[in-house]
TORSEKOL-526442 format. One record per atom (N, C-alpha, C): x, y, z; atom name; residue number from 1. Coordinates in steps of 0.2 Angstrom, whole numbers, padded with zeros to 4 digits. Layout:
<<X Y Z> "CA" NUM>,
...
end
This chain:
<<0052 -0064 0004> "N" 1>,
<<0046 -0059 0004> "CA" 1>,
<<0040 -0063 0003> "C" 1>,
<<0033 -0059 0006> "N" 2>,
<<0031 -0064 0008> "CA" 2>,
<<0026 -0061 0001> "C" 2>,
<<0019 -0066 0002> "N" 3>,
<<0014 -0064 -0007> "CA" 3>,
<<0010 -0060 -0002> "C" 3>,
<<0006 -0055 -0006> "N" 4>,
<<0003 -0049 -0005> "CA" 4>,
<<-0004 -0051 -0009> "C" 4>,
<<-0008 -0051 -0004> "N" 5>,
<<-0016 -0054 -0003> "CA" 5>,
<<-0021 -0048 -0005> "C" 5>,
<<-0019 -0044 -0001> "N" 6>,
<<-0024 -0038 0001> "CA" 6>,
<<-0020 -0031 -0002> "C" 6>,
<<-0024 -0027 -0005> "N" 7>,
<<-0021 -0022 -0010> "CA" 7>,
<<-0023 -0017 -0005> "C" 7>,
<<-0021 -0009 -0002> "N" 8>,
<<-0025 -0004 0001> "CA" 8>,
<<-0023 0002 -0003> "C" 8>,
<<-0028 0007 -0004> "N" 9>,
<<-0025 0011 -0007> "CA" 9>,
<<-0027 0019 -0004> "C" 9>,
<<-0024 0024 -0001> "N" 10>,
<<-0027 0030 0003> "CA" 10>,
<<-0027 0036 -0003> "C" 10>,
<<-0032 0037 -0006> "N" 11>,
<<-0031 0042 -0011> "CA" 11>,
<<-0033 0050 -0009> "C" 11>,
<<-0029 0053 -0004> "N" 12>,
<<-0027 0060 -0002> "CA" 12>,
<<-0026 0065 -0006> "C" 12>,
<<-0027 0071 -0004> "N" 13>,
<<-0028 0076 -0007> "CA" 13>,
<<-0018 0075 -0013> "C" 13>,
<<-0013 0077 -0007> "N" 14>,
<<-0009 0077 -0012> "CA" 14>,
<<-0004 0070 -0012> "C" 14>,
<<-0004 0065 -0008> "N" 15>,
<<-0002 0061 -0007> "CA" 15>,
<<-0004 0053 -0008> "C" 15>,
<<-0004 0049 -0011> "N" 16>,
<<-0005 0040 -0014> "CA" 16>,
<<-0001 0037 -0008> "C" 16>,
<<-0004 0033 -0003> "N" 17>,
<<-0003 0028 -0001> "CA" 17>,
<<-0004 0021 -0003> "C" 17>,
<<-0002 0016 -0004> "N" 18>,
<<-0002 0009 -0006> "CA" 18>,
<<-0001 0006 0001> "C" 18>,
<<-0004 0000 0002> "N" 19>,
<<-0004 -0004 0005> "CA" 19>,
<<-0003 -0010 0007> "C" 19>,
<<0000 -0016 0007> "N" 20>,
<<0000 -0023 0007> "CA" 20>,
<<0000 -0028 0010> "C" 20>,
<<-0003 -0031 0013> "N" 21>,
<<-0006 -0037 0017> "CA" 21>,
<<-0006 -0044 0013> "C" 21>,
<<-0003 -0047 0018> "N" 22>,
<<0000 -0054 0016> "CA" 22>,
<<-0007 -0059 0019> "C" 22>,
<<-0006 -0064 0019> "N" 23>,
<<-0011 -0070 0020> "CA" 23>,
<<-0013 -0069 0026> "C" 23>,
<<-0008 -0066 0033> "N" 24>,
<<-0011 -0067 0039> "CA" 24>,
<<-0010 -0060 0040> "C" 24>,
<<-0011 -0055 0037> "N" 25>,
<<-0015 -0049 0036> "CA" 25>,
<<-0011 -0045 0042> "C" 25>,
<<-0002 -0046 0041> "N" 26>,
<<0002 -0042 0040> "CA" 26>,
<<0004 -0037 0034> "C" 26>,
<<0006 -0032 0036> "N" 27>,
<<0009 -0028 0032> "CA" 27>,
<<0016 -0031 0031> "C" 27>,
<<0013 -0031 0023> "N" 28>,
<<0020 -0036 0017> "CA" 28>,
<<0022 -0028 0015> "C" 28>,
<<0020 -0021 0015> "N" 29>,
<<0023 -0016 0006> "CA" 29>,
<<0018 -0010 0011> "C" 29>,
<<0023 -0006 0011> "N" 30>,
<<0019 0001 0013> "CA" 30>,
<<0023 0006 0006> "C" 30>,
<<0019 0008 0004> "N" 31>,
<<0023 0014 -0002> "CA" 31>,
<<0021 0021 -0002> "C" 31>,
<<0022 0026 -0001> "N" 32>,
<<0019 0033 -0002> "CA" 32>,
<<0022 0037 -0008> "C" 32>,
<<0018 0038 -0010> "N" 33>,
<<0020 0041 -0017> "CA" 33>,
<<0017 0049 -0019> "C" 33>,
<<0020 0056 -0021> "N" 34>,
<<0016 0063 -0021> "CA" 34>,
<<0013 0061 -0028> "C" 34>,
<<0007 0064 -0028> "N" 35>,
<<0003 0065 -0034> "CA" 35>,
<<0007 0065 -0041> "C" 35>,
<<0013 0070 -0041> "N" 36>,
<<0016 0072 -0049> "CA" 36>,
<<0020 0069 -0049> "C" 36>,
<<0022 0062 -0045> "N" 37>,
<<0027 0057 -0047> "CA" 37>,
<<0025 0053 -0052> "C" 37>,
end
């Protein structure tokens, strides 16, 4: 697994996206997550 450089984070009406990006600014980490989790 690779290290996670860059944090994103999509903050939607009812949905959390997370994001992660490695050093050559691939995506390491996609997460989606509902608000009442």
């Amino acid at each position: 697994m690779s290290e996670i450089i860059t944090v994103g984070l999509d903050l939607a009406k009812n949905v959390f996206q997370v994001h992660g990006a490695d050093g050559s600014g691939q995506a390491a980490l996609r997460k989606k997550l509902r608000r009442d989790q």
